[in-house]
C-alpha positions as CSV (number, residue, x, y, z in Angstrom):
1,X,-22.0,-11.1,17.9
2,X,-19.9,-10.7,21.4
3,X,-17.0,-8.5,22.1
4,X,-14.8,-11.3,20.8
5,X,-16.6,-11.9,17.6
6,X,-12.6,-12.3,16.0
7,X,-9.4,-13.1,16.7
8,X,-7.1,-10.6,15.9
9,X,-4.4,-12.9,15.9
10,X,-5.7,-15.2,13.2
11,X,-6.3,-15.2,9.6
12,X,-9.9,-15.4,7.7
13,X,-9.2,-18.6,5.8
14,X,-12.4,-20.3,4.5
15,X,-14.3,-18.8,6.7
16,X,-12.7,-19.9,9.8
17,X,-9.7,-18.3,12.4
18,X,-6.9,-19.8,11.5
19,X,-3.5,-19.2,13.1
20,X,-1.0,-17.8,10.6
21,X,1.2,-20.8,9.8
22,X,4.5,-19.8,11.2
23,X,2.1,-18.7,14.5
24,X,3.9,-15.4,14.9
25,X,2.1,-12.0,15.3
26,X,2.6,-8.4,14.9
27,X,1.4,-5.4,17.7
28,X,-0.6,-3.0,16.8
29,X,-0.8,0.5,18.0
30,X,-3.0,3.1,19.6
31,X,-1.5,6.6,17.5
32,X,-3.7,8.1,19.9
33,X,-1.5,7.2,23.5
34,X,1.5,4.6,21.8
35,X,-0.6,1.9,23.9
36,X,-0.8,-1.7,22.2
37,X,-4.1,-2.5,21.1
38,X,-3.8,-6.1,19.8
39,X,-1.5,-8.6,18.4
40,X,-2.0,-9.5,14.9
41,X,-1.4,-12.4,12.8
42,X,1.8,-11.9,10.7
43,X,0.9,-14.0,7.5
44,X,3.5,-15.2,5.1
45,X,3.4,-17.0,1.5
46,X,2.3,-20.2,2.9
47,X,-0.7,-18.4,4.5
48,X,-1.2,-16.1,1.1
49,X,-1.1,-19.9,-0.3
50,X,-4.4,-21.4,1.8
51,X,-6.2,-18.2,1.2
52,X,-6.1,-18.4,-2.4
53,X,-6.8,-22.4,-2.6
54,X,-9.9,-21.4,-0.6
55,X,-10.9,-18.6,-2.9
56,X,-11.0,-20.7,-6.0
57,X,-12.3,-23.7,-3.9
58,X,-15.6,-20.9,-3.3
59,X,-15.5,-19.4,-7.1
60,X,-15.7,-23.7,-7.9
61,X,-18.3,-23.8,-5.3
62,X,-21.1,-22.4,-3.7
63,X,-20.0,-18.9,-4.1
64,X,-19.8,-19.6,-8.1
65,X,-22.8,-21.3,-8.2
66,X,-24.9,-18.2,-6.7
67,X,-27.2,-16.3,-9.3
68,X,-26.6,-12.5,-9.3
69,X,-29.7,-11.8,-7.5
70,X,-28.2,-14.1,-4.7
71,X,-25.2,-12.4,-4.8
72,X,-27.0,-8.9,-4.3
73,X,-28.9,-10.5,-1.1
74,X,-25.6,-11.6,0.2
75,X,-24.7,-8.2,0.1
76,X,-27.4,-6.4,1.2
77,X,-27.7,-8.5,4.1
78,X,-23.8,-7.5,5.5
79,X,-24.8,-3.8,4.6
80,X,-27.9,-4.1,7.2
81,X,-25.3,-6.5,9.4
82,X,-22.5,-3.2,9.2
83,X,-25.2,-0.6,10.1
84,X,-26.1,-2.6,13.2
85,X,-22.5,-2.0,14.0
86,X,-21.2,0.9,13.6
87,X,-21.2,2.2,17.4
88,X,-18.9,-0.5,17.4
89,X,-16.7,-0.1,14.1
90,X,-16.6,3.4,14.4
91,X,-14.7,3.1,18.1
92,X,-12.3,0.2,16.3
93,X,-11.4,2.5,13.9
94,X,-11.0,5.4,15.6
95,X,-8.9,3.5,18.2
96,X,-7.1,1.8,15.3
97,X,-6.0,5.1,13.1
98,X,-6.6,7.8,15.5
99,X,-9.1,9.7,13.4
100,X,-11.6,11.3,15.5
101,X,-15.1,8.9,16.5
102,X,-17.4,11.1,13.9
103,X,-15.3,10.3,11.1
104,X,-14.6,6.9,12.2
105,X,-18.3,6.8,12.2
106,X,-19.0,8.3,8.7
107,X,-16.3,5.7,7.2
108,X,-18.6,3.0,8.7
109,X,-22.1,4.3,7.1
110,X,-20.0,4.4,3.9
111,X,-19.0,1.3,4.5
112,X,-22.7,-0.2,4.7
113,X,-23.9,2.0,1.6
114,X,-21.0,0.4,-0.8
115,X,-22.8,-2.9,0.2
116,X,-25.8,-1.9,-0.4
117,X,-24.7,-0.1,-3.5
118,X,-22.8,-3.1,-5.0
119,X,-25.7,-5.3,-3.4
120,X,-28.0,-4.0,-5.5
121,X,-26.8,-3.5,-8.7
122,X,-25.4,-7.6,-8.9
123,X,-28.2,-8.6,-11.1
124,X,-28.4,-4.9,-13.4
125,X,-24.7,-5.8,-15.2
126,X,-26.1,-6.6,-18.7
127,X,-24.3,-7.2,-21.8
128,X,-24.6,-6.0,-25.6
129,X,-26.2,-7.6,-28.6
130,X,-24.2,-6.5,-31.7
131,X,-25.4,-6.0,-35.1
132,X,-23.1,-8.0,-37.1
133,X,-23.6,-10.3,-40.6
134,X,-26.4,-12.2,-41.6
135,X,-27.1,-15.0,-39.8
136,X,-24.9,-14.0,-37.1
137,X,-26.1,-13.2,-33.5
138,X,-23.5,-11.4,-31.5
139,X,-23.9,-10.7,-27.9
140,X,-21.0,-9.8,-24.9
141,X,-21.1,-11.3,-21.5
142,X,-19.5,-9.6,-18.1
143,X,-17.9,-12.8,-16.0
144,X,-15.6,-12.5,-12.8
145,X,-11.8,-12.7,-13.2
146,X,-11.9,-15.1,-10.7
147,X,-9.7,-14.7,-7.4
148,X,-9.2,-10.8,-6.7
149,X,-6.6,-9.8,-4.4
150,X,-7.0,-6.5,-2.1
151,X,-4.3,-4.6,-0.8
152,X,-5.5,-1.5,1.4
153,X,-4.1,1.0,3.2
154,X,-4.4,2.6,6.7
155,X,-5.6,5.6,6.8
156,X,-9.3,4.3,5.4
157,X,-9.7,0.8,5.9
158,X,-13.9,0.5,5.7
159,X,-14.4,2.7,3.0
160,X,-11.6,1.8,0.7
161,X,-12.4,-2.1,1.3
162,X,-16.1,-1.3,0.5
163,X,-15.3,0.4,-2.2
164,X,-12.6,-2.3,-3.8
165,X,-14.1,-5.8,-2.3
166,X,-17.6,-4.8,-2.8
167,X,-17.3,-4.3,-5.8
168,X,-15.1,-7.7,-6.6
169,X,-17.6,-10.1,-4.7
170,X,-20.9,-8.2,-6.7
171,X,-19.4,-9.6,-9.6
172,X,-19.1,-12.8,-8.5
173,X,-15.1,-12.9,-7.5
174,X,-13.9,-14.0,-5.0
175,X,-11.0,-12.0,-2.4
176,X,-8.2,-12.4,-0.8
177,X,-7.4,-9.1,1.1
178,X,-4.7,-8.3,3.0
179,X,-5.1,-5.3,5.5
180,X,-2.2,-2.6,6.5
181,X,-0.5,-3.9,9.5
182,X,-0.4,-0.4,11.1
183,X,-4.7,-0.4,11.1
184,X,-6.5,-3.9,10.2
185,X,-9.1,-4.3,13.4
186,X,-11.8,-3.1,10.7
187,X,-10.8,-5.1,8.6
188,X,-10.7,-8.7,10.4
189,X,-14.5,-7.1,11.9
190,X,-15.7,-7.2,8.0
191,X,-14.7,-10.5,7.6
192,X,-16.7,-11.8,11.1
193,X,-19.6,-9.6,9.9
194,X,-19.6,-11.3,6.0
195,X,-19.6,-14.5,7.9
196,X,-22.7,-13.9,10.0
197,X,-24.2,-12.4,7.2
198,X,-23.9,-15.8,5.0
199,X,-21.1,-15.2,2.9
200,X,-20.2,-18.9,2.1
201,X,-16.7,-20.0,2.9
202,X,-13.7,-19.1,1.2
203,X,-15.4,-16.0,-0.9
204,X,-13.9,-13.6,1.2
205,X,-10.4,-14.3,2.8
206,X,-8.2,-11.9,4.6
207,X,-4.8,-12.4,5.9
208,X,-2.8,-9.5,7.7
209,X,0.5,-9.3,7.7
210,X,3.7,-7.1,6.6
211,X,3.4,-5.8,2.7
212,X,6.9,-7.2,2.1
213,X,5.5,-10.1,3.3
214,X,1.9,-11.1,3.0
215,X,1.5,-8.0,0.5
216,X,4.2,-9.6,-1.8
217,X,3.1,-13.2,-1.9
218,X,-0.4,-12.0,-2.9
219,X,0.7,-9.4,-5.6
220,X,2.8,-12.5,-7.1
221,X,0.7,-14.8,-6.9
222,X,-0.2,-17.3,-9.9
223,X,-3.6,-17.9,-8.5
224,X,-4.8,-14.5,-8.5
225,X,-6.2,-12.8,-11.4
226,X,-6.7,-8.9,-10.9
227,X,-4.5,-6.9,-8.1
228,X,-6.5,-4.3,-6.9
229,X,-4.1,-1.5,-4.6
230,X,-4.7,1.6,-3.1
231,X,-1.2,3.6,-1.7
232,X,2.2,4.5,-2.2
233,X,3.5,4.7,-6.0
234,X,6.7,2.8,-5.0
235,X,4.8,0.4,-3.8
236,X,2.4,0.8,-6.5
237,X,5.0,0.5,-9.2
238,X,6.5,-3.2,-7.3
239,X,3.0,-4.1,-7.1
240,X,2.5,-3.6,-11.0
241,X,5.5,-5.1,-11.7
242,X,4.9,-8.4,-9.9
243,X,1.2,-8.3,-11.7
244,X,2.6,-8.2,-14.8
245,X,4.9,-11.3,-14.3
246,X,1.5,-12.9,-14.3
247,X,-0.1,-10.6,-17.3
248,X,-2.7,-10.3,-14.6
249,X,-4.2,-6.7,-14.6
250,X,-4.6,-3.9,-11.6
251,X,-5.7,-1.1,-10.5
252,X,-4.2,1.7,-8.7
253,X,-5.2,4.3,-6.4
254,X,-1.6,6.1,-5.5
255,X,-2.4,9.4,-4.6
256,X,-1.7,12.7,-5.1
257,X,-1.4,16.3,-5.3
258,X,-5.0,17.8,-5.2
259,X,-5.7,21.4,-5.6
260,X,-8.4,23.7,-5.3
261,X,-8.8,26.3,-7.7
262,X,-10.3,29.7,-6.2
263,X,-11.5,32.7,-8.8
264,X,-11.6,35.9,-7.3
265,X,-15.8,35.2,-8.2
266,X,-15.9,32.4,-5.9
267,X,-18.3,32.4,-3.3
268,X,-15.1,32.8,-0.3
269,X,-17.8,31.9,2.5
270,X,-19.3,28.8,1.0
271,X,-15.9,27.9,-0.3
272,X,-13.9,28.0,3.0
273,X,-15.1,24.8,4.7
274,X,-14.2,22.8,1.9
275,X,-10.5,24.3,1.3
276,X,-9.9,23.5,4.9
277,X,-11.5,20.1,5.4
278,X,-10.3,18.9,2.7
279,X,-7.0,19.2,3.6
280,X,-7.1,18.3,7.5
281,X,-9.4,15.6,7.6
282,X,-8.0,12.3,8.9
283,X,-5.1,14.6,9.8
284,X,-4.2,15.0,5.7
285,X,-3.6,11.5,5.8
286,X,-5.8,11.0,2.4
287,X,-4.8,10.3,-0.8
288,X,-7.8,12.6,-2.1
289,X,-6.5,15.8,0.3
290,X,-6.3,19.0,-1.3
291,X,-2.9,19.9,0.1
292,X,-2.4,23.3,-2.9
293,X,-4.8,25.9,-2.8
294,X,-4.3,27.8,-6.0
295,X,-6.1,31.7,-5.2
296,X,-6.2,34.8,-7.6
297,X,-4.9,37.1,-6.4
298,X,-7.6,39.7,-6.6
299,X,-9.0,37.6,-3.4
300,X,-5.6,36.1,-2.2
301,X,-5.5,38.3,1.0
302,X,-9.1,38.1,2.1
303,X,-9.1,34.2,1.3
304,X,-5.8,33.7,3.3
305,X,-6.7,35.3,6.1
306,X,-10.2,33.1,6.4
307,X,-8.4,30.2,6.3
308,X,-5.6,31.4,8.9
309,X,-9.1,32.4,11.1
310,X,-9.9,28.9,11.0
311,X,-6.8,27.1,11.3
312,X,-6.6,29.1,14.8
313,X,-10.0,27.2,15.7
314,X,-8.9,24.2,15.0
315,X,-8.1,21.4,18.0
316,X,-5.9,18.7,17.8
317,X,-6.6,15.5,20.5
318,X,-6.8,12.2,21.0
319,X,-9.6,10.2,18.7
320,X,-12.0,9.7,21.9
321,X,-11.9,12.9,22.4
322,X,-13.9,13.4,19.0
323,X,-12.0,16.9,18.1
324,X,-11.4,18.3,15.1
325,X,-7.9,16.6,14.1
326,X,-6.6,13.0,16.0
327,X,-3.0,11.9,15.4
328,X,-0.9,10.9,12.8
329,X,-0.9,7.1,12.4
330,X,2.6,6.5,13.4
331,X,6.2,8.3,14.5
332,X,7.4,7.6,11.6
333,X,4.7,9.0,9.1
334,X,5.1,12.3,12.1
335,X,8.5,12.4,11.3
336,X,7.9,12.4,7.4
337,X,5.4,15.6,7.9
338,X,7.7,17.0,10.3
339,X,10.9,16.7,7.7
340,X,8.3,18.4,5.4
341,X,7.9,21.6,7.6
342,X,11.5,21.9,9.1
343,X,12.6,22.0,5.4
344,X,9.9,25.1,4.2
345,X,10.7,28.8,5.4
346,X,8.9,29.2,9.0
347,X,7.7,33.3,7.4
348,X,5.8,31.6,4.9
349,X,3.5,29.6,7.7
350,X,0.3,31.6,8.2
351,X,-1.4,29.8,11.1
352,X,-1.0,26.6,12.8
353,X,-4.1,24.3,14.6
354,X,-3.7,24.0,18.6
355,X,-3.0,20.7,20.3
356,X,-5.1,20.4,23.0
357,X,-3.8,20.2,26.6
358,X,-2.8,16.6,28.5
359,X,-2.1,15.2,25.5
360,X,-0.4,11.6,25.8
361,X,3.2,11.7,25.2
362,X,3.4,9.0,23.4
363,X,0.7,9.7,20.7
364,X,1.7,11.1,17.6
365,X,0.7,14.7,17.4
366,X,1.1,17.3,14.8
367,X,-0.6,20.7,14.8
368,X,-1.9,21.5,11.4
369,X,0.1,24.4,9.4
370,X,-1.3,26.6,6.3
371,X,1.4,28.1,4.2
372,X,1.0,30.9,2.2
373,X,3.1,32.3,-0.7
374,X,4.0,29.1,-1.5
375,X,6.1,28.8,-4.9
376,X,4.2,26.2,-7.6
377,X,7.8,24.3,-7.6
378,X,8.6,23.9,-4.3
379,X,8.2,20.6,-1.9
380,X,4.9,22.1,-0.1
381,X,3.3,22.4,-3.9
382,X,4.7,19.0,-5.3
383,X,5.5,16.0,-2.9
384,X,2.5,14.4,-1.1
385,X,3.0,14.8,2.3
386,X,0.4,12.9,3.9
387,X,-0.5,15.0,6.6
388,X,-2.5,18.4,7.4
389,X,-0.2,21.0,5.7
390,X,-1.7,23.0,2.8
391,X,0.6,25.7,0.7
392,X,-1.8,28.7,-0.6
393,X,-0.2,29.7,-4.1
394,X,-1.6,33.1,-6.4
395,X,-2.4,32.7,-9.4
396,X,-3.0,35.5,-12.1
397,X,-5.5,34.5,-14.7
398,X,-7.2,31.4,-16.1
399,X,-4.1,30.1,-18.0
400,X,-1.9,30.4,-14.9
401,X,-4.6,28.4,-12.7
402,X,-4.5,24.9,-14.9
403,X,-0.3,25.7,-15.6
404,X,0.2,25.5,-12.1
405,X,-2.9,22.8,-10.9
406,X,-1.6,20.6,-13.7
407,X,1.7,21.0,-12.9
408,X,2.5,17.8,-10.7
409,X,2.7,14.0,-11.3
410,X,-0.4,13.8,-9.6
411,X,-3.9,13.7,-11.2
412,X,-6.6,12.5,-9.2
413,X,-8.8,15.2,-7.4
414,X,-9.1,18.9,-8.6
415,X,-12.0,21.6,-7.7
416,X,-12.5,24.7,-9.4
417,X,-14.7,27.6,-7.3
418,X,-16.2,30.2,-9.9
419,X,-19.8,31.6,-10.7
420,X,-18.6,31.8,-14.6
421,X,-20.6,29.1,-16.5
422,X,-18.0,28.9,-19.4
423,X,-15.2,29.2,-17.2
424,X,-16.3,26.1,-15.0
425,X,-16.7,23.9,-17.9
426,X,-13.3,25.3,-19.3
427,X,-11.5,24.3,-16.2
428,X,-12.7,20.4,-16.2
429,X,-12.3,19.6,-19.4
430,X,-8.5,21.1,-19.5
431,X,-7.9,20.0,-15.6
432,X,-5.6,16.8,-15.2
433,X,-7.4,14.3,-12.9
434,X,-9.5,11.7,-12.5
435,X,-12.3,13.8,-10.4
436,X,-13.2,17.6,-10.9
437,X,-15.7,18.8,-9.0
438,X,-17.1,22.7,-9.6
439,X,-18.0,24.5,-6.3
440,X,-17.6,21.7,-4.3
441,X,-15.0,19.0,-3.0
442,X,-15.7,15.5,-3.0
443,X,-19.5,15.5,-3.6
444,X,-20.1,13.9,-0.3
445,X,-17.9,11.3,-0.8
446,X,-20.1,10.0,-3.7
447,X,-20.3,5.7,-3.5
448,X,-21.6,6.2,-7.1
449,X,-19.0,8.4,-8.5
450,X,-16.3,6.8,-10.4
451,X,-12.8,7.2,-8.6
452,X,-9.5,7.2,-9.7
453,X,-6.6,9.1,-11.1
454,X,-4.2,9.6,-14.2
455,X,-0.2,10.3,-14.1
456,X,1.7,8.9,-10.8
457,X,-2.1,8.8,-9.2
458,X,-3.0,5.8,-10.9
459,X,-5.0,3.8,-13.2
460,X,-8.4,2.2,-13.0
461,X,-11.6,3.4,-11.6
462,X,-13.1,2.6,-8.5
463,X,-16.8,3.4,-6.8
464,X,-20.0,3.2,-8.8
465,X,-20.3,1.0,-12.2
466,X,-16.6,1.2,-13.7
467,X,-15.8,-0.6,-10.2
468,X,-18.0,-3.5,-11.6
469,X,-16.4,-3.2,-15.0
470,X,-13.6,-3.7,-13.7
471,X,-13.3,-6.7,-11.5
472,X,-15.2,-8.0,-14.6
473,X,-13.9,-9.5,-17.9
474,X,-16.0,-9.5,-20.9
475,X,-16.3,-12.1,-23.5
476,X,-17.9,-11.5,-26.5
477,X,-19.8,-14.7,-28.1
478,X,-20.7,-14.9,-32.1
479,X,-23.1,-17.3,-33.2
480,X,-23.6,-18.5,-36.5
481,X,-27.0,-19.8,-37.3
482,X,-27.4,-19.2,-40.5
């Protein structure tokens, strides 16, 4: 492929570039400098429309006529297709969201393993033969819904469409997806890359756009059979809504309020690169961050004053810079954070990260800032601020730990750091979320793990087989032969 391998400005539409129909586009930004990086198609209804013609003309096609072990070669074949790439993704999406190259880098490999993943376990999805009365044979069957719409966000692009289109076209759907407008380059790359790779026409379509636009005509579409959405919970909640018009179901990835629970037996060394990059990666901007730091307090002061140590280390620049931090993706999602901090008590901020020097003025910067003595009710412990700001709140005993960790709306990530056995498999079985992980956070990132949360985080489950269950639809079939 050459440097021009897509049009920025165009739609995916069975699989060719198409200008969006009302030929207008939208610019997209460089958070690192404020520079324009492209122009990119604004889609509307009409363009929502063509895409999800040309998914069902691919489902009634030769996308639906594929066998699952087809499928899987399909899919292996764009995972081999991303890896040869990723030089090349990684600088797109590092230019694109302002996260720093190596992490723009890592999201890309993850990228390729969900294909390969997803690619391999097409032709393992088996159904269930079911003892039933005589001269009855009962089995179940896992089909496609059929036409799968994709709304993801920003602030992970390649992993979070790896993750939820994957998934859809492994069980034989086929997707419409419609990219954030703030960070989509990724995203238009896939699609170039699944058309090299042989994806036949119209199984994967993608048309950018503005949510209230694009993002609405696909939500409300009659054409589309499953919603899948990772983001906001207002937008979440007008997204279910418009699902539900069309008793059409979703799943929903909204976020949350992740803490890390810290014994005063934890292992503080192993522990302390977890509590901090968890919460600053991508500049916070993850729905998975663990933002609350919940520390007894027989450790609170030592534990605090490692992670103060190490927020002092930390370097704030511009994403080809490859530092620790890059920018926020936009001024307003800076000014959101900032609102955040001007609003909590500057005595309670323990350390801040360092912004490097020369920085572009017109790149959206924001120095990372650990609070500490943080009250479980206040804004720093219960809104989701979406950038690198973590509140450190004591604890007193076991009981006190899960009041306060399960004391948000959130539920979708927790960690719990102890060396007691019992108290490690006390804590996840009583910890609200959809994820607990014991002397550890994130597991890696963990393509095979199901994801997903429970309260204002969400419903559904993405990554490993639940994803497949999922964007699948099972029919159960009784014969009688007597």
């Amino acid at each position: 492929m050459s440097e021009t391998w897509f049009d920025a400005s165009k739609c995916l539409i069975n699989g060719a570039w198409v200008a969006p129909e009302g030929g207008e586009t939208l610019p997209l930004e460089n958070p690192s400098d404020g520079s324009e990086l492209a122009q990119i198609a604004r889609g509307r209804r009409a363009d929502v429309d063509k895409a999800v013609v040309a998914a069902q003309g691919a489902l009634d096609g030769a996308w639906g006529a594929m066998t699952a072990l087809e499928r899987g070669r399909v899919l292996m074949r764009m995972s081999v297709a991303v890896l040869e790439k990723v030089d090349h993704l990684a600088a797109l999406e590092a230019a694109d969201v302002g996260k720093p190259l190596k992490q723009a880098r890592a999201d890309a490999v993850a990228l390729a393993r969900y294909l390969e993943f997803y690619g391999g376990a097409c032709d393992k999805i088996h159904g269930q033969t079911i003892p039933y009365l005589d001269g009855y044979t009962v089995y179940t069957l896992r089909e496609p819904h059929g036409v799968t719409g994709h709304i993801v966000p920003w602030n992970y692009p390649m992993q979070i469409i790896g993750r939820s289109v994957g998934a859809a076209l492994a069980m034989g759907n086929a997707a419409v997806l419609k990219p954030a407008e703030e960070a989509c380059l990724t995203a238009l790359a896939f699609g170039a890359i699944a058309v090299e790779a042989g994806l036949p026409a119209g199984a994967l379509n993608i048309v950018p756009g503005l949510g209230a636009e694009a993002g609405a005509a696909l939500s409300a579409h009659t054409g589309v059979q499953h919603i899948s959405f990772t983001g906001s919970v207002s937008t979440g909640e007008l997204i279910q809504a418009a699902a539900a018009r069309n008793v059409i179901p979703v799943t929903l990835e909204l976020g949350g309020k992740s803490p890390q629970v810290v014994f005063d037996d934890a292992d503080l060394d192993a522990a302390l690169p977890f509590l901090v990059n968890a919460g600053i990666q991508n500049a916070g901007q993850t729905c998975s961050a663990s933002s609350r730091i919940l520390v007894q307090r027989g450790v609170y002061d030592k534990l605090s004053g490692m992670m103060a140590a190490r927020y002092k280390e930390l370097v704030v620049g511009q994403a080809m810079d490859d530092l620790d931090i890059g920018p926020l993706i936009s001024a307003r999602q800076k000014d959101i954070v900032e609102g955040f901090v001007n609003a909590a008590p500057a005595a309670r901020i323990l350390a801040q990260a360092r912004l490097a020097e020369g920085l572009p003025q017109g790149g959206h910067y924001f120095a990372p800032t650990l609070y500490g003595g943080i009250d479980p009710d206040d804004p720093l412990a219960q809104a989701e601020i979406f950038g690198p700001v973590q509140a450190i709140i004591p604890f007193d005993d076991e009981a006190d730990a899960l009041r306060i960790a399960n004391g948000t709306a959130y539920g979708l990530v927790a960690s719990v750091w102890t060396a007691n056995g019992a108290r490690q498999m006390r804590m996840a079985k009583k910890l609200r979320a959809g994820q607990v992980f014991i002397n550890n956070y994130g597991a890696g990132g963990g393509v095979e793990l199901p994801f997903g949360g429970v309260g204002k985080s969400g419903h559904g489950r993405e990554k490993g087989f639940e994803a497949l269950y999922g964007f699948s639809v099972l029919k159960t079939v009784a014969a009688h032969h007597g």
